[in-house]
One Martini backbone bead per residue (centre of mass of N, CA, C, O) as a GRO file, in nm:
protein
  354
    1UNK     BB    1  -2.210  -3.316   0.055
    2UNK     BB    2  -1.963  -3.531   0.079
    3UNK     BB    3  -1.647  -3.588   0.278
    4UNK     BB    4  -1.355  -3.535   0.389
    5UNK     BB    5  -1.112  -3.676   0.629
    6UNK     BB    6  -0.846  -3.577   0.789
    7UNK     BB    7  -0.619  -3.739   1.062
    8UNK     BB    8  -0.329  -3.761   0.940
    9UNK     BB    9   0.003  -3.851   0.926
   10UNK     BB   10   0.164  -4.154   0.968
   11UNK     BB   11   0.390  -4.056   1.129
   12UNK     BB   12   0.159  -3.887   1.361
   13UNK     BB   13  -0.049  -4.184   1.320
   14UNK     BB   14  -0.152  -4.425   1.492
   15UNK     BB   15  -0.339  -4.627   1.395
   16UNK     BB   16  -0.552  -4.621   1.675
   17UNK     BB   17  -0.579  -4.350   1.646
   18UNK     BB   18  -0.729  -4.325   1.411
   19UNK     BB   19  -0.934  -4.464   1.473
   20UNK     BB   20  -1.059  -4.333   1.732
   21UNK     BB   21  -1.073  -4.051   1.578
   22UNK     BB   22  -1.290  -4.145   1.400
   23UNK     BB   23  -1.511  -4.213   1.598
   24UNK     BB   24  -1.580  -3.959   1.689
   25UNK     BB   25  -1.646  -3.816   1.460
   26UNK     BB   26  -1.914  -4.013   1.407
   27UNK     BB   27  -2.035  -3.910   1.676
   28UNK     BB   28  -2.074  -3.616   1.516
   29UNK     BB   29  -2.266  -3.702   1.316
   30UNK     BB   30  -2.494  -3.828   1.473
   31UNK     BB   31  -2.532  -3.511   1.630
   32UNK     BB   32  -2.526  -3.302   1.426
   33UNK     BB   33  -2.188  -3.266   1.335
   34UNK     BB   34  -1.898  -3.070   1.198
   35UNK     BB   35  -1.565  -3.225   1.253
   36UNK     BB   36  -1.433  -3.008   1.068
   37UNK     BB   37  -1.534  -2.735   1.200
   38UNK     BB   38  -1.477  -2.812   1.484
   39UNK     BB   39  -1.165  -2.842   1.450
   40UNK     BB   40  -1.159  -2.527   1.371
   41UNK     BB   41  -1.278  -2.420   1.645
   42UNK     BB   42  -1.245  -2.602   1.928
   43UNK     BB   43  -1.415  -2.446   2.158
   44UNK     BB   44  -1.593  -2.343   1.930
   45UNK     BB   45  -1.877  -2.307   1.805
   46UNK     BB   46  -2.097  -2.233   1.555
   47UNK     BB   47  -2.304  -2.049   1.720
   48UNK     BB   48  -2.048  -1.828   1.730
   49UNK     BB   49  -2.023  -1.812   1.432
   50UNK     BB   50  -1.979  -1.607   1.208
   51UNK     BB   51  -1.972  -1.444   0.922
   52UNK     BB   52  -1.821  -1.263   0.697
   53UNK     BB   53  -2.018  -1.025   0.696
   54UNK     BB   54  -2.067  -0.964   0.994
   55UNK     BB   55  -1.768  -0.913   1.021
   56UNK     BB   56  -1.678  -0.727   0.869
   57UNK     BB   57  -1.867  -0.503   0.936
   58UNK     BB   58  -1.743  -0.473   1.208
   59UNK     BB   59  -1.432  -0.436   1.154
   60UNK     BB   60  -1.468  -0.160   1.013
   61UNK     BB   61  -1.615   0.024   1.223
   62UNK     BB   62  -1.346  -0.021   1.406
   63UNK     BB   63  -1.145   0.115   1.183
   64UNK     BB   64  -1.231   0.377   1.050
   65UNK     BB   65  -1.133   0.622   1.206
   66UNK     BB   66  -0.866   0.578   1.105
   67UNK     BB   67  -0.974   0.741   0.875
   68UNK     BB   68  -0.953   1.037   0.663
   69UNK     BB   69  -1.066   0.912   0.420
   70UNK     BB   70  -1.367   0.848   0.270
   71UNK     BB   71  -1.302   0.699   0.015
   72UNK     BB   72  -1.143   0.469   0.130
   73UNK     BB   73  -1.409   0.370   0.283
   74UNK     BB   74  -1.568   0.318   0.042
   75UNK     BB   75  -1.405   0.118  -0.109
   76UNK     BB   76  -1.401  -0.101   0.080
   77UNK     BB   77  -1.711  -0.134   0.125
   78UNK     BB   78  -1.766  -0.212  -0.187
   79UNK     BB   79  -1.560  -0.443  -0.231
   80UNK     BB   80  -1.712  -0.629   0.001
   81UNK     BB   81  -1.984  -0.608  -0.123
   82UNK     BB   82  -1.954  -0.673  -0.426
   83UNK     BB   83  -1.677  -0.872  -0.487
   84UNK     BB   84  -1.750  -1.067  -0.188
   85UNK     BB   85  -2.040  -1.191  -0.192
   86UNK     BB   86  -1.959  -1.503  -0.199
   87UNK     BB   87  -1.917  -1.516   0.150
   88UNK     BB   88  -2.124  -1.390   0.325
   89UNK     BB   89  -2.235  -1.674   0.422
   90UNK     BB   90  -1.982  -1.767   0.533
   91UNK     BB   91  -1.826  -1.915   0.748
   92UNK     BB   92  -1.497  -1.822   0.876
   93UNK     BB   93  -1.403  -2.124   0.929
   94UNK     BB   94  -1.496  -2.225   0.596
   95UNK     BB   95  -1.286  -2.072   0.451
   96UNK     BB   96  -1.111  -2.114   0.126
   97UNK     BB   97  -0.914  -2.110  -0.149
   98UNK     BB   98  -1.125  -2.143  -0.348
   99UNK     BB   99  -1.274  -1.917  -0.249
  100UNK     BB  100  -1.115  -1.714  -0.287
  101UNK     BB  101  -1.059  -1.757  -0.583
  102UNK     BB  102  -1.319  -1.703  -0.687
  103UNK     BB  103  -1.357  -1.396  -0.610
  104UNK     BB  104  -1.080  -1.329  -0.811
  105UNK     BB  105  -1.237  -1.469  -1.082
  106UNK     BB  106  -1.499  -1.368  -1.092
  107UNK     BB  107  -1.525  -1.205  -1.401
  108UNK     BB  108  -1.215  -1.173  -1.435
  109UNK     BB  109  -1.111  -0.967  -1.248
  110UNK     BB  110  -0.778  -0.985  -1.205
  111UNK     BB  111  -0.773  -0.922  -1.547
  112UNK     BB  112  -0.937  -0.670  -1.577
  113UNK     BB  113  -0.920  -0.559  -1.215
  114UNK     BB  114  -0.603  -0.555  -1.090
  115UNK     BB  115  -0.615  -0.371  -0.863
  116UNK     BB  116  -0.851  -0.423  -0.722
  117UNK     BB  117  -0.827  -0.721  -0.670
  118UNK     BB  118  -0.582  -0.679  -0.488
  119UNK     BB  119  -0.723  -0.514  -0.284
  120UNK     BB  120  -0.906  -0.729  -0.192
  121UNK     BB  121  -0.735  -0.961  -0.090
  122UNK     BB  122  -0.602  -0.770   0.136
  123UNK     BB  123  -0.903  -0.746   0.278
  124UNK     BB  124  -0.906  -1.025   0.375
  125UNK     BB  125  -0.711  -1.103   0.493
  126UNK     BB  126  -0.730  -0.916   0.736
  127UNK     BB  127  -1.014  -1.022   0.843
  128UNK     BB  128  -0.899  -1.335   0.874
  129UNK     BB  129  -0.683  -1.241   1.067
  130UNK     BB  130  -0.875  -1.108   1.256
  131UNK     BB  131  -1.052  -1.389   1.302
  132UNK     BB  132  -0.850  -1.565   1.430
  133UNK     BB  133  -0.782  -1.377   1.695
  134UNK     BB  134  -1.039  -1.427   1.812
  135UNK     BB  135  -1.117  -1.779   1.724
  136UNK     BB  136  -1.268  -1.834   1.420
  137UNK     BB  137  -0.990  -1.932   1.334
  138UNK     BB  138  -0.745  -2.139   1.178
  139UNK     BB  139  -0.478  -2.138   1.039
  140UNK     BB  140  -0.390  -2.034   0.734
  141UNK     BB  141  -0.420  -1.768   0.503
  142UNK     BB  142  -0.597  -1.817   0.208
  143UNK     BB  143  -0.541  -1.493   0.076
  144UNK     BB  144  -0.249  -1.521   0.077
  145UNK     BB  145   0.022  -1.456  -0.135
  146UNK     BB  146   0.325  -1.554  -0.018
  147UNK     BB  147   0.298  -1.926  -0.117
  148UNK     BB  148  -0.013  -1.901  -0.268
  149UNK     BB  149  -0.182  -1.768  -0.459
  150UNK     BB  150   0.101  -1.714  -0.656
  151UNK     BB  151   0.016  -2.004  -0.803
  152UNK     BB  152  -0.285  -1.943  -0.909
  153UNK     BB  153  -0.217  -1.675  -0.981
  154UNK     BB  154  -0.159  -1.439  -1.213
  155UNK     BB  155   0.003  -1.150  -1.324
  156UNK     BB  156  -0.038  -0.874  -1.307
  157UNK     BB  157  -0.100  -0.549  -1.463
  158UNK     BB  158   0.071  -0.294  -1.545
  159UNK     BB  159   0.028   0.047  -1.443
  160UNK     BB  160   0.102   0.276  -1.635
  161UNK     BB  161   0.313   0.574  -1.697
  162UNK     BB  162   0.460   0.537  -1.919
  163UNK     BB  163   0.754   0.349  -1.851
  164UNK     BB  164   0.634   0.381  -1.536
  165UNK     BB  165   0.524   0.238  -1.305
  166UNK     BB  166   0.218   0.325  -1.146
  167UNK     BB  167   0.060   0.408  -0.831
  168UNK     BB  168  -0.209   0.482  -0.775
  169UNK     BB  169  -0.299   0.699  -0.558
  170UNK     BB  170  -0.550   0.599  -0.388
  171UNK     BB  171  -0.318   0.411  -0.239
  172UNK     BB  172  -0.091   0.619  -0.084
  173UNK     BB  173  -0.214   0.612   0.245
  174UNK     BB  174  -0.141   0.366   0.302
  175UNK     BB  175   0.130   0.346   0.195
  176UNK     BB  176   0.272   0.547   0.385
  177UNK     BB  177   0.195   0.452   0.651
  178UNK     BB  178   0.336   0.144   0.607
  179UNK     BB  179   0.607   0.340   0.613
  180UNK     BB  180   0.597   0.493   0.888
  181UNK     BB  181   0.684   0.161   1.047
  182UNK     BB  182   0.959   0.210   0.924
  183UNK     BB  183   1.291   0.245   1.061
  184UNK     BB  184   1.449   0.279   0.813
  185UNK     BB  185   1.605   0.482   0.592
  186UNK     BB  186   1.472   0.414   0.326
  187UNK     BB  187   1.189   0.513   0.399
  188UNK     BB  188   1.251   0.815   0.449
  189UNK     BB  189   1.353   0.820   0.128
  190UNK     BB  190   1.108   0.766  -0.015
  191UNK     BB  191   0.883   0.964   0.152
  192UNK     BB  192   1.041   1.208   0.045
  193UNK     BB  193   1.055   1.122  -0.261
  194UNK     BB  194   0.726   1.173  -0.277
  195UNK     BB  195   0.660   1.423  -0.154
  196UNK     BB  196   0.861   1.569  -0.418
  197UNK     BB  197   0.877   1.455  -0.676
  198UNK     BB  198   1.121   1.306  -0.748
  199UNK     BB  199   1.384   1.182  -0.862
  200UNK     BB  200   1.555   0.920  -0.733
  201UNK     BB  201   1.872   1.029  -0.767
  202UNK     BB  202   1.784   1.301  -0.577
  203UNK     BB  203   1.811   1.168  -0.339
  204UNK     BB  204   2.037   0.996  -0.296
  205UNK     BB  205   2.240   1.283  -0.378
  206UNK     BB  206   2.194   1.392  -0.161
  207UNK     BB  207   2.250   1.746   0.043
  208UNK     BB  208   2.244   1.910   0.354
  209UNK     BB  209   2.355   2.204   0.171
  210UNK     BB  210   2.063   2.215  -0.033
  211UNK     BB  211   1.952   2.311   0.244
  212UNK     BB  212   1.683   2.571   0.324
  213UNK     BB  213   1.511   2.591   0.684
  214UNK     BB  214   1.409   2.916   0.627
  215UNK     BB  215   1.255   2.852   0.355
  216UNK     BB  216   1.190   2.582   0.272
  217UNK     BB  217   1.449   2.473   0.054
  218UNK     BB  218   1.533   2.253  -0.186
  219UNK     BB  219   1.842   2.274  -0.384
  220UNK     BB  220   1.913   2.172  -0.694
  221UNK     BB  221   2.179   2.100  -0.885
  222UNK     BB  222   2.241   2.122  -1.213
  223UNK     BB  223   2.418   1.839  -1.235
  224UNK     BB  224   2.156   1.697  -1.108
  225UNK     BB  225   2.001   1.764  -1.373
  226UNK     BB  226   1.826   1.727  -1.684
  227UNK     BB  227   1.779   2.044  -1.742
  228UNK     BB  228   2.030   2.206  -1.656
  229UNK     BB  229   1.919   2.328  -1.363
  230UNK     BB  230   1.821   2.487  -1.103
  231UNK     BB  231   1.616   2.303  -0.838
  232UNK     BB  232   1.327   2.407  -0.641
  233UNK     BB  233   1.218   2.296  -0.359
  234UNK     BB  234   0.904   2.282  -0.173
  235UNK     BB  235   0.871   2.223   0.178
  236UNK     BB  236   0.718   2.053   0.366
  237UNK     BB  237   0.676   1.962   0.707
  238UNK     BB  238   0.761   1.660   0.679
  239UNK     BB  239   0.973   1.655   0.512
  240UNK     BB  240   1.161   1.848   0.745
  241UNK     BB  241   1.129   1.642   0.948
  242UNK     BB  242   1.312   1.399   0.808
  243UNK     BB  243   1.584   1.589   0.802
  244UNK     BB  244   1.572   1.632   1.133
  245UNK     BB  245   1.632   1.344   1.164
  246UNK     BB  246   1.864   1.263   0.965
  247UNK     BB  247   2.022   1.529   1.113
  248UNK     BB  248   2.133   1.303   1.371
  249UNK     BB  249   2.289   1.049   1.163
  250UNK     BB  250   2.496   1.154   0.963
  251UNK     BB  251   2.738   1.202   0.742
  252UNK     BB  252   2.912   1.386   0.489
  253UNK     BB  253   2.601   1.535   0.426
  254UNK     BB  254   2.475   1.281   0.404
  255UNK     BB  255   2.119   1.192   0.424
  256UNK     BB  256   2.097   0.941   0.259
  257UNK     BB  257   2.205   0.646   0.341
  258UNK     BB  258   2.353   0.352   0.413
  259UNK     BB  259   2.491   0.118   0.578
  260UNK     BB  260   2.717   0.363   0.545
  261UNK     BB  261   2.789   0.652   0.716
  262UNK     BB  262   2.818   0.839   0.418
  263UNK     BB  263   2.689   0.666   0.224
  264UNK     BB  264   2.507   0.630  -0.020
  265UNK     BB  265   2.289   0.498  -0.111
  266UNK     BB  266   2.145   0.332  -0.348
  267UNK     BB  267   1.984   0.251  -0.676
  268UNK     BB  268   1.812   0.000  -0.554
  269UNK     BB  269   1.684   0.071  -0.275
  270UNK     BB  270   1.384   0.165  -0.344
  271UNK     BB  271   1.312  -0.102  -0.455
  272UNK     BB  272   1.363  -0.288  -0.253
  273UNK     BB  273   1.170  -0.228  -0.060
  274UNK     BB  274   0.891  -0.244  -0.206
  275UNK     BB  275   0.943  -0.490  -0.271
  276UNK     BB  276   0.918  -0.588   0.048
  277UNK     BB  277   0.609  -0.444  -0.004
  278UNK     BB  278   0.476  -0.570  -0.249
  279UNK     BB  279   0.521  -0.346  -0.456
  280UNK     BB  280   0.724  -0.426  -0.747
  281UNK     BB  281   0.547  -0.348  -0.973
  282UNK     BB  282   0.656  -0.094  -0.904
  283UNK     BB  283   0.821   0.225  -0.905
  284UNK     BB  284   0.965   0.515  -0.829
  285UNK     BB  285   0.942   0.690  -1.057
  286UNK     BB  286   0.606   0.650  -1.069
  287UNK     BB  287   0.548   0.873  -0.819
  288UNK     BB  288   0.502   1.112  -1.042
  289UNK     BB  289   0.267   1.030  -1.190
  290UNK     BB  290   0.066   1.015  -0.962
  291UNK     BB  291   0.106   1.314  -0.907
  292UNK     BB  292  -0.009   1.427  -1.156
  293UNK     BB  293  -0.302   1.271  -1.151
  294UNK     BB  294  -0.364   1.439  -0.878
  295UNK     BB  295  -0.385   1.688  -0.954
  296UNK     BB  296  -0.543   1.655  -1.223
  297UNK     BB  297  -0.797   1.507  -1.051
  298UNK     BB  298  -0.780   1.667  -0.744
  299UNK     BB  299  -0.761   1.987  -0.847
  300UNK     BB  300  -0.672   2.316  -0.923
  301UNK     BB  301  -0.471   2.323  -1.008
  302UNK     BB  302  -0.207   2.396  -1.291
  303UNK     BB  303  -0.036   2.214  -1.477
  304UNK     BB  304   0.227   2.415  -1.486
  305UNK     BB  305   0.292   2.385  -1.163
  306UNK     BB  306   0.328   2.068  -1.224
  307UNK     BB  307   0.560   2.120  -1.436
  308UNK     BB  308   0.747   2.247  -1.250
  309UNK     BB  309   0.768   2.049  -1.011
  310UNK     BB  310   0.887   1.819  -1.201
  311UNK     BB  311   1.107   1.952  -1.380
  312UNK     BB  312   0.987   2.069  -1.637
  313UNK     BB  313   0.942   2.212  -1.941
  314UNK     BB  314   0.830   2.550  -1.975
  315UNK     BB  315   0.848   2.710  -2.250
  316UNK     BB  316   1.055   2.974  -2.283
  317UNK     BB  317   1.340   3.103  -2.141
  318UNK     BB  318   1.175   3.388  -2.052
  319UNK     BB  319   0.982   3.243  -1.875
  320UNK     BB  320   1.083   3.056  -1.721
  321UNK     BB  321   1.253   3.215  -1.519
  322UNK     BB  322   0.993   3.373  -1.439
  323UNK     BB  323   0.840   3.114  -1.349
  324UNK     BB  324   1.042   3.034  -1.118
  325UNK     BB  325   1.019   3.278  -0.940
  326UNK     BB  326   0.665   3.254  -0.926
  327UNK     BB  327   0.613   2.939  -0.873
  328UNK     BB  328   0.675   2.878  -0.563
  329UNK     BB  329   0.504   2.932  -0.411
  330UNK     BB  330   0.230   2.774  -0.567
  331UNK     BB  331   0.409   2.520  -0.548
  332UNK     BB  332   0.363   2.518  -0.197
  333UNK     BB  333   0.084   2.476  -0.196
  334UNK     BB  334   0.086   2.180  -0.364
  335UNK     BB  335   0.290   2.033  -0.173
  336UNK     BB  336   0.083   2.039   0.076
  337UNK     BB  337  -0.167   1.893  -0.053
  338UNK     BB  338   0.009   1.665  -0.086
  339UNK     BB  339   0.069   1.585   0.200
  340UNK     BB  340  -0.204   1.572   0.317
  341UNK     BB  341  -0.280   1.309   0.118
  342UNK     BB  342  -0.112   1.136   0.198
  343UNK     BB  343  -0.247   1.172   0.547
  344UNK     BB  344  -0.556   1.129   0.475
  345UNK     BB  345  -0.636   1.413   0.311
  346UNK     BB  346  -0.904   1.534   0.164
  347UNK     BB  347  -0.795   1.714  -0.102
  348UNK     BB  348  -0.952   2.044  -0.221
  349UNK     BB  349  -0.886   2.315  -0.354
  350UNK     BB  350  -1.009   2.620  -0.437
  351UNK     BB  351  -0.812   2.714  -0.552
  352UNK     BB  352  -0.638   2.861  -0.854
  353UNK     BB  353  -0.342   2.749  -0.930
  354UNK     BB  354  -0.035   2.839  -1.158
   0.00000   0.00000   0.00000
């Protein structure tokens, strides 16, 4: 199929550059070279230029180590093998925008499997990122969703969970790596409140005389509880590294402050962040539904335990009562295997923790 290619805007090419250029052009067309593809080359020939599938593979080899979770391992290497299909054989020079939406519109998946299809995205994105570094592309990231690929896929479907969008849990080591990476007070502030399961405001109006770092017990005071009592929750060593980092630069002990220390974030701190690391599909409050999926799904935790964690109502007031006294335990049990987890090991308890 014959192409075309541009020399240039008129305004960068002078009439005299634009034959010259056409003439090497031609002259390597008579040769068996694509000076399309020469051009995004540079010094590079075909035959040093990888495909998709051979550099991929390789660039996954490369960095799998750094996963511990196995899972997350599969998942890369299935989505690239099954869903990236058509790419395989192209060089990776030649891979362009057309390619890119083929693949993510190919038998609907982006509205079918509209995960998926995002997890796919981003990860073609970084092996063409990859590929670039190395010399195999030149120019932007045909794969890059903002300013370019959101032009031309629809808005992914929100997967809810109740009224709170919620973010798959399988995604969610991921999602705290690229968190931890983070400097801003607002991350510690995030990572916190997935850690302990809390609703956003708990976090927000936390304050540094609620946590017991003796028992590493955070007690919120029934005034900011929704079932007006006191909640203990159990932290994890992360959780606690967090506040004694946290509590080395407090003001008026305001543990999560905003711009100003001493006063805390805002209300809409944690949403804005979210934006901003491109996941705004999703809520803060919905990293609590995640927990409960991640409970019941991949642990022998006792739902009950889960709805104590969540500071969800169990039972008459006779139980509760004692419940809460009995649950702590057993509660600090799931709070460590849930931050192990987000830390990407892939926990699952042998023990049925009630």
């Amino acid at each position: 199929m014959r192409k075309e290619m541009g020399l240039g805007g008129i305004t960068d090419v002078t009439l005299a550059e634009a034959r010259e250029l056409a003439d090497i052009a031609r002259k390597m067309v008579r040769s068996g070279k694509n000076p399309i593809i020469e051009r995004k080359l540079g010094n590079r020939t075909v035959a040093d230029t990888p495909t998709f599938r051979v550099f991929a593979d390789a660039y996954v080899k490369s960095i799998e180590s750094q996963w511990k979770n196995a899972k997350h391992r599969a998942q890369w290497k299935m989505t690239l093998e099954v869903y990236a299909a058509p790419l395989h054989d192209k060089l990776l020079c030649d891979i362009d925008t057309n390619d890119i939406h083929h693949v993510l519109t190919r038998d609907n998946l982006w509205n079918t499997k509209s995960e998926t299809a995002s997890r796919l995205r981003g990860r073609i994105e970084t092996i063409l990122d990859a590929a670039r570094v190395k010399g195999y592309r030149k120019g932007e990231n045909p794969a890059r969703w903002e300013g370019h690929l959101e032009h031309l896929l629809g808005k992914r479907k929100k997967l809810t969970r109740g009224h709170f969008a919620s973010m798959p849990y399988e995604e969610l080591p991921d999602f705290i790596s690229d968190l931890r990476t983070r400097t801003a007070k607002v991350a510690r502030a995030l990572e916190f409140h997935i850690l302990c399961a809390s609703r956003p405001g708990m976090v927000e109006q936390m304050l540094m005389t609620d946590v017991n770092f003796d028992e590493r017990v955070w007690t919120i005071p029934k005034e900011r509880m929704k079932l007006e009592r006191d909640h203990m929750v159990p932290l994890s060593q992360r959780a606690i590294d967090i506040l004694l980092e946290m509590k080395k630069t407090m003001r008026n002990n305001v543990v999560f402050y905003g711009q100003n220390p001493g006063e805390p974030i805002s209300n809409n701190a944690l949403r804005a962040l979210m934006k901003r690391m491109e996941k705004g599909h999703y809520t803060p409050h919905g990293f609590r539904s995640s927990f409960q999926d991640w409970a019941g799904d991949e642990t022998e935790h006792e739902e009950k335990t889960t709805e104590f964690a969540l500071a969800h109502s169990v039972g008459d007031d006779t139980k509760k009562a004692y419940r809460r006294r009995q649950a702590l335990r057993k509660r600090r049990g799931l709070m460590d295997d849930w931050a192990r987890y987000l830390n990407g090991e892939n926990v699952r308890p042998d023990s049925k923790a009630a």
